[in-house]
C-alpha positions in Angstrom: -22.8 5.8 2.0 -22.6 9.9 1.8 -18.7 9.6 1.9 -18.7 8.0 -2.1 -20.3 11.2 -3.5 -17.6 13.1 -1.4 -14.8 11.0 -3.3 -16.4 11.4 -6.5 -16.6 15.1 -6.5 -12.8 15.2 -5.5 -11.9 13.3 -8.6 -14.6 14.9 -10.9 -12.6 18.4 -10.3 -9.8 16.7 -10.8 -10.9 15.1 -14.0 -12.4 18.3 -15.2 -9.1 20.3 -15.1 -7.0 17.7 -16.8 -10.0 17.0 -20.1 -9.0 18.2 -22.8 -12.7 17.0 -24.7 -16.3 16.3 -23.8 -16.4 15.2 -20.4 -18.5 12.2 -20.3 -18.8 9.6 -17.7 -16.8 7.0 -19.7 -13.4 9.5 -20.0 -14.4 9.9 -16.0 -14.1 6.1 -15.4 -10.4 5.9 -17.7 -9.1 8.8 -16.1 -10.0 7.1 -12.3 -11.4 3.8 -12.5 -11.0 3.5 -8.7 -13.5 5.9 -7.7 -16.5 3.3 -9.0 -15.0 -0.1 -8.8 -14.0 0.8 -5.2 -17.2 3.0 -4.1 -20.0 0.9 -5.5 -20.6 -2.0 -2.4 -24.2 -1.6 -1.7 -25.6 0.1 -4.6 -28.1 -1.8 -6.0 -28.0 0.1 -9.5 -24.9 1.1 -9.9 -25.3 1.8 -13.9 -27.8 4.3 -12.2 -26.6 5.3 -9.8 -23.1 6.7 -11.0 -25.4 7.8 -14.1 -27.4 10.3 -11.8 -24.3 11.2 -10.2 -22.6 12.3 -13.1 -25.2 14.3 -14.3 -25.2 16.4 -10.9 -21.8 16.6 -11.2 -21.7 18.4 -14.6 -24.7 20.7 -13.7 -23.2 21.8 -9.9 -20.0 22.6 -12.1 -22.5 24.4 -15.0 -20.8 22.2 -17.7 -22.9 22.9 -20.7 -22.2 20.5 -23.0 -21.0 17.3 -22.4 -21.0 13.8 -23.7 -23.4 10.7 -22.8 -21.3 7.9 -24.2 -20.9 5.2 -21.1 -18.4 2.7 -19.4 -18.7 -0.5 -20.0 -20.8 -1.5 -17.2 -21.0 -5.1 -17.3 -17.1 -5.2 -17.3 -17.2 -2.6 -14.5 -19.5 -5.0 -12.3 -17.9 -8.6 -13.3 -14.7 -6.3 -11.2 -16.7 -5.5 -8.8 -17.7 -9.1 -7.8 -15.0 -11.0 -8.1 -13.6 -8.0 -5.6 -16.0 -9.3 -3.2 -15.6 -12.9 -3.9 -12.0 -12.8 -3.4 -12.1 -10.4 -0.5 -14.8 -13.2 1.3 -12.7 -16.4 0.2 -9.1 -15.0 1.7 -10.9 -14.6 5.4 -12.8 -17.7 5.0 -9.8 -19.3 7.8 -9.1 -16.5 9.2 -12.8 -16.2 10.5 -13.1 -19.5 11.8 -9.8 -19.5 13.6 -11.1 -16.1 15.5 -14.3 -18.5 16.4 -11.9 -20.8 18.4 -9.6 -19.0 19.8 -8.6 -15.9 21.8 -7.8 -12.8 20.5 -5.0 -11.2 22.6 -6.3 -8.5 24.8 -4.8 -4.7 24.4 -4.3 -2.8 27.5 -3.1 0.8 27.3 -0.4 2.7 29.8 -2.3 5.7 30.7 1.3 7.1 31.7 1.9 6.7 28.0 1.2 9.7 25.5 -1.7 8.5 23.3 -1.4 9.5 19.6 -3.9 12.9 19.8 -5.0 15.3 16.3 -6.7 18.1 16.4 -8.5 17.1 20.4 -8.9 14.2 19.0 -7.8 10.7 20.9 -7.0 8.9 17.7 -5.6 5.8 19.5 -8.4 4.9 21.3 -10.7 5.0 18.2 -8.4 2.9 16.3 -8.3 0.4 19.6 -12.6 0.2 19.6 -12.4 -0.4 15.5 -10.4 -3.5 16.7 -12.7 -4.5 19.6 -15.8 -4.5 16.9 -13.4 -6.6 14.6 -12.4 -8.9 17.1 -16.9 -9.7 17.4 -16.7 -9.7 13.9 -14.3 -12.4 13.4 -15.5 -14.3 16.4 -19.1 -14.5 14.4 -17.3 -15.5 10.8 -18.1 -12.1 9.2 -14.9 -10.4 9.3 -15.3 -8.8 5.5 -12.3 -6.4 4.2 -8.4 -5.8 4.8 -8.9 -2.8 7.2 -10.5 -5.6 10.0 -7.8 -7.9 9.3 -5.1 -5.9 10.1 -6.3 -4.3 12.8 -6.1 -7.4 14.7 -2.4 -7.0 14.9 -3.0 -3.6 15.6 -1.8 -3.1 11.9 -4.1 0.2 11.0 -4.0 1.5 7.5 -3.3 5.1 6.4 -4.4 5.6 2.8 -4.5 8.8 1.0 -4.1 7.0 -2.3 -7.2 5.2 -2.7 -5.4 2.3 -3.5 -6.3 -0.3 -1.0 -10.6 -1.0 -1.0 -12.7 0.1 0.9 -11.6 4.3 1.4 -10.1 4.4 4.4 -11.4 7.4 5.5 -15.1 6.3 5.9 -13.8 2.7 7.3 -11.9 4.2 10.8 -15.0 7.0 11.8 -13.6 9.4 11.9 -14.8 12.8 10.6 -13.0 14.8 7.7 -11.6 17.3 9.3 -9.7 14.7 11.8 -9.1 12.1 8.7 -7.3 15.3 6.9 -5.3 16.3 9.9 -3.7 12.8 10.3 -3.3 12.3 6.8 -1.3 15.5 6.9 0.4 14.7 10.0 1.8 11.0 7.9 2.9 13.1 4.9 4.8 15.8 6.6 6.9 12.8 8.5 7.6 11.1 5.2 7.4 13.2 2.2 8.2 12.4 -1.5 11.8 12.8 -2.6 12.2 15.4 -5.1 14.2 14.8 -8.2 16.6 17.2 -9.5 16.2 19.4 -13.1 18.6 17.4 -14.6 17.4 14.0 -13.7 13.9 14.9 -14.9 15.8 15.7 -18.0 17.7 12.4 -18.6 14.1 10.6 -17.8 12.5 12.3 -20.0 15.1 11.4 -23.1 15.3 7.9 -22.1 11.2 7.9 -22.5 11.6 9.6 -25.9 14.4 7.4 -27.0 12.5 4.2 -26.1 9.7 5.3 -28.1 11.4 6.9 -31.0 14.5 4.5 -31.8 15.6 2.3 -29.0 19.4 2.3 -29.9 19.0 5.9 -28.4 18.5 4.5 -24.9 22.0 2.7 -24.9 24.0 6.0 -25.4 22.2 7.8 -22.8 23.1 4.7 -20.2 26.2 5.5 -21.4 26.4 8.7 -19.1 25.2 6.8 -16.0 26.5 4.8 -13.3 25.5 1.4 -12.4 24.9 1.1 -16.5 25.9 -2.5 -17.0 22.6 -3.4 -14.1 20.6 -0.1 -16.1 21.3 -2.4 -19.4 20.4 -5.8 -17.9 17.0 -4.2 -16.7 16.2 -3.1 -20.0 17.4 -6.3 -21.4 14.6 -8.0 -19.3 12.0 -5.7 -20.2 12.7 -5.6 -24.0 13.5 -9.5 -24.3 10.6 -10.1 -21.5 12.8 -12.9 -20.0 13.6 -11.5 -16.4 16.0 -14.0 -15.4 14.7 -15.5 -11.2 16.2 -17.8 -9.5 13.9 -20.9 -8.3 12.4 -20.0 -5.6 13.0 -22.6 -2.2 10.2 -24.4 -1.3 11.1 -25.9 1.6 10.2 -23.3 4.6 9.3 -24.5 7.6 5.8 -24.9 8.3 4.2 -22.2 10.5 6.8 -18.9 9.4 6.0 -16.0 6.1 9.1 -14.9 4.4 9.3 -12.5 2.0 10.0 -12.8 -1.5 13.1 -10.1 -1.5 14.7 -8.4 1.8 17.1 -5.9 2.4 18.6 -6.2 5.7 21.6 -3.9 7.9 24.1 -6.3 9.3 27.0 -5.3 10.9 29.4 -7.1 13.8 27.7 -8.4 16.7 24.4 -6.8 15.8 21.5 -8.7 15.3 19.9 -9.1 11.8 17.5 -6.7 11.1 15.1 -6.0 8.1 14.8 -2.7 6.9 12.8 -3.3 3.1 10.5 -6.0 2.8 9.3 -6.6 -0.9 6.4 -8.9 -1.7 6.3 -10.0 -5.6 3.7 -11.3 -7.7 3.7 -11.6 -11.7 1.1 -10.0 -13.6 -0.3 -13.7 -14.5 -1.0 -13.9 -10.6 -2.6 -10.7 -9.8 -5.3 -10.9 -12.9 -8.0 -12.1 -10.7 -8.3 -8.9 -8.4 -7.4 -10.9 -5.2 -4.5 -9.1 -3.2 -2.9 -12.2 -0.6 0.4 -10.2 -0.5 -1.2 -6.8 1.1 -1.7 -8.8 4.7 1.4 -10.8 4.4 3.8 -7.7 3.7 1.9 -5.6 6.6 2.3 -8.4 9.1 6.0 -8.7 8.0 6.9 -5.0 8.6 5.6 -5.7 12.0 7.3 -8.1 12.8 10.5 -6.5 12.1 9.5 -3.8 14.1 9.0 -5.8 16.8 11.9 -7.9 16.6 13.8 -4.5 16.4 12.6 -3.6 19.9 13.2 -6.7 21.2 16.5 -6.6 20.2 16.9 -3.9 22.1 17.7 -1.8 18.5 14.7 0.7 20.0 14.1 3.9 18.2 10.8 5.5 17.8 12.6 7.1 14.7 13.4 3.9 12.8 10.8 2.6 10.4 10.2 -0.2 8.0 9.6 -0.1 4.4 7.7 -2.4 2.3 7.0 -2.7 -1.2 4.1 -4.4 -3.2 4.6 -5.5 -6.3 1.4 -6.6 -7.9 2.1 -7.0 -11.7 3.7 -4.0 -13.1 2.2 -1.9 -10.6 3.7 -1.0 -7.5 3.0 0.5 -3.8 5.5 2.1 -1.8 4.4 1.3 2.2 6.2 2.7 5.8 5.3 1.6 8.9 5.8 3.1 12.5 5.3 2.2 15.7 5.6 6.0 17.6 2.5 5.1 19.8 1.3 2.3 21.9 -0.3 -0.6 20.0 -0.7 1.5 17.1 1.6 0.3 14.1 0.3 2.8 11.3 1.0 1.1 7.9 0.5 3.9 5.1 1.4 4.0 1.1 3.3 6.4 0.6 3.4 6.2 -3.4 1.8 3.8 -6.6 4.4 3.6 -9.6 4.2 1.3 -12.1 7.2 -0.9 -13.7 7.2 -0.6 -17.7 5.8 -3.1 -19.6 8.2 -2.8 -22.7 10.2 0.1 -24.4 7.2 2.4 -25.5 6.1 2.8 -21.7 9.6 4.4 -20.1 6.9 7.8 -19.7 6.3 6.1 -16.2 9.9 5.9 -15.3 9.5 9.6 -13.7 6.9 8.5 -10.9 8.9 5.0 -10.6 12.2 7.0 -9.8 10.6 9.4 -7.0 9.5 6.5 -5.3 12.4 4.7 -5.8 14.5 7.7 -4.5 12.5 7.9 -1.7 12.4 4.3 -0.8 16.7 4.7 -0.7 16.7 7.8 1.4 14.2 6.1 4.2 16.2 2.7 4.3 19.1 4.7 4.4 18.2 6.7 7.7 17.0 3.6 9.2 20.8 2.1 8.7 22.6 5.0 9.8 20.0 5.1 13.4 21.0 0.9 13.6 24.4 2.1 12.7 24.3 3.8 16.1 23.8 1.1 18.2 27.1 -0.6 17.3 28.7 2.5 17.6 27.9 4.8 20.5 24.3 3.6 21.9 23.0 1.3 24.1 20.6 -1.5 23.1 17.8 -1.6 25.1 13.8 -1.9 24.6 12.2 1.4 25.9 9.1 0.1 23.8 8.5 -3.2 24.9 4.6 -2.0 26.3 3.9 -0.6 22.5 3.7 -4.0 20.8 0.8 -5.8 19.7 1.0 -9.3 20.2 0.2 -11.2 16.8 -2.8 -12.9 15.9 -3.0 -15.4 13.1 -3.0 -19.0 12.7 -0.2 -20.7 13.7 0.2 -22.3 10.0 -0.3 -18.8 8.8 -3.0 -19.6 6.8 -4.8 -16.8 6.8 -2.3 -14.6 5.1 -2.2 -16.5 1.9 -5.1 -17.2 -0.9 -7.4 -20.1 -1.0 -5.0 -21.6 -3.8 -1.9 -21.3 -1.6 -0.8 -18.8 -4.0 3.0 -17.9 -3.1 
């Protein structure tokens, strides 16, 4: 696959700026481990393989010296396989419920604008990826999250590398196109920006935590919400996050999420606006991601629900957040063309681990700001509808109808991991 020496070079440069020592292909693999554990399917070598890479790499760039010390390679493919294994054992039901049953046909309105970059009909190449992983399914190969979620019409928009295989390659479509719609998504949901001054505080906290902890309580202090600031670092310091017990006793047949926030307000109907999916770092040590698919088909179904509900808005989205461990993905979804839901990370943050990692508060507070300022907008358009608009489903033709077991099966792991 050319595309993997593409995605190596744009890290490499990366990598190159930021090393401060030798460069060797060891400090490569700590500064982006993703590049190799996500780019290696197929390589029957890979110790080789990367090896050679690396070497071309350093001479195209006329790096004189550099250093040969290594990954560690049999950690780097005991990853890499039980990646497959856990990618081939969550489709294992999915794949045979495709073999005996109908997938729901997609028919496009060709009154309807189709979703077009750069002359590019981008809709109907996202519609044939589904077709070939509808025949996929139907002969028990379907392989990786991409085909999954396509069935729903759920297509995936990832800049971030953070969801296996790169997404760019997966879709067919050519760099210059993949770069256009990438840019298209970011310039309809940029990053918040934090203020001087918040940067500041962030910044001392970090220091504080690492220095002399007692530090950290004065500069709370200053803020609002401090008595829920102190409770979090309560949790983190003590490591005994108090949860409630979670109910067991859903109904067979619906997903719920582990945390929701939803707008309700007078006659409206319920709507969910944040959908968080949660698993504990014990959980997510195998590699295996089961909350990825549920979360995805979740955000659909609020957006559907919200059309049907006549609380129709190309404008309004639906966040998600993963939490897998202490690391965390910030998702949006929209539905602003016909039987396309485009499902894209929008930032990875991680949640610190005790009082000597507040350094990653900075990232986790962007995301976190921009999470607020999303689900915020999304109220105020619901907010509307009780107060001056009309409920009524102009998009009714735009949604996908669903395609999973009716158990719902597929979307959870072979242990029935919750």
């Amino acid at each position: 696959m050319a595309n993997r020496i593409e995605i190596f070079k744009k890290y490499f440069d990366k990598y190159i700026v930021e090393e401060k020592g030798k460069v060797s292909l060891k400090r490569f693999h700590d500064f982006a481990p993703h590049v190799i554990l996500s780019n290696s399917q197929g390589v029957d070598d890979i110790k080789n393989f990367w090896t050679m890479s690396f070497k071309k790499m350093v001479t195209d760039s006329n790096i004189k010296e550099y250093s040969k010390e290594q990954p560690n390679w049999d950690d780097i493919v005991k990853k890499i396989l039980s990646s497959t294994e856990q990618s081939k054992g969550k489709r294992k039901r999915l794949n045979i419920y495709l073999s005996e049953n109908m997938v729901p046909g997609v028919t496009l309105d060709p009154e309807v604008e189709k979703w077009e970059v750069n002359g590019v009909v981008v809709s109907e190449l996202l519609l044939k990826y589904r077709e070939e992983s509808i025949k996929k399914g139907e002969k028990q190969v379907l392989d990786i999250y991409q085909e999954e979620l396509s069935l729903n019409g759920i297509f995936l928009f990832d800049d971030l590398n953070c969801v296996y295989p790169d997404c760019s390659s997966v879709y067919g479509f050519d760099r210059d196109t993949w770069q256009a719609v990438m840019n298209e998504c970011k310039e309809l949901y940029p990053a918040q920006s934090l203020s001087k001054k918040t940067k500041k505080i962030i910044k001392k906290f970090a220091e504080a935590g690492a220095e002399n902890f007692d530090k950290c309580d004065k500069i709370v202090e200053k803020l609002n919400n401090k008595d829920q600031i102190r409770e979090s670092l309560r949790n983190i310091t003590d490591g005994k996050a108090s949860r409630k017990e979670k109910e067991t006793n859903h109904k067979k047949g619906y997903v719920f999420p582990d945390l929701s926030m939803n707008f309700e307000c007078g006659a409206m109907p319920m709507q969910r606006l944040l959908i968080a999916e949660i698993k504990p770092p014990h959980k997510v040590r195998t590699g295996s991601r089961p909350d990825l698919i549920k979360l995805a088909l979740q955000m659909k179904d609020s957006i559907d629900k919200m059309i049907n509900d006549g609380v129709d808005d190309p404008e309004i989205t639906v966040s998600g957040l993963l939490i897998e461990g202490f690391r965390c993905t910030l998702f949006v979804m929209d539905l602003k063309y016909q039987k396309i839901y485009r499902f894209i990370p929008l930032q990875v943050f991680y949640i610190p681990r005790d009082r000597h990692d507040f350094g990653v508060l900075l990232h986790s507070f962007k995301a976190l700001s921009t999470m607020e300022r999303m689900v915020s907008k999304n109220a105020e358009l619901c907010f509307q509808f009780l107060r001056n608009k009309k409920r009524m489903s102009i998009r009714s033709s735009y949604i996908t109808e669903p395609c999973i077991p009716k158990s719902s099966e597929a979307v959870q792991t072979p242990e029935n991991d919750q």
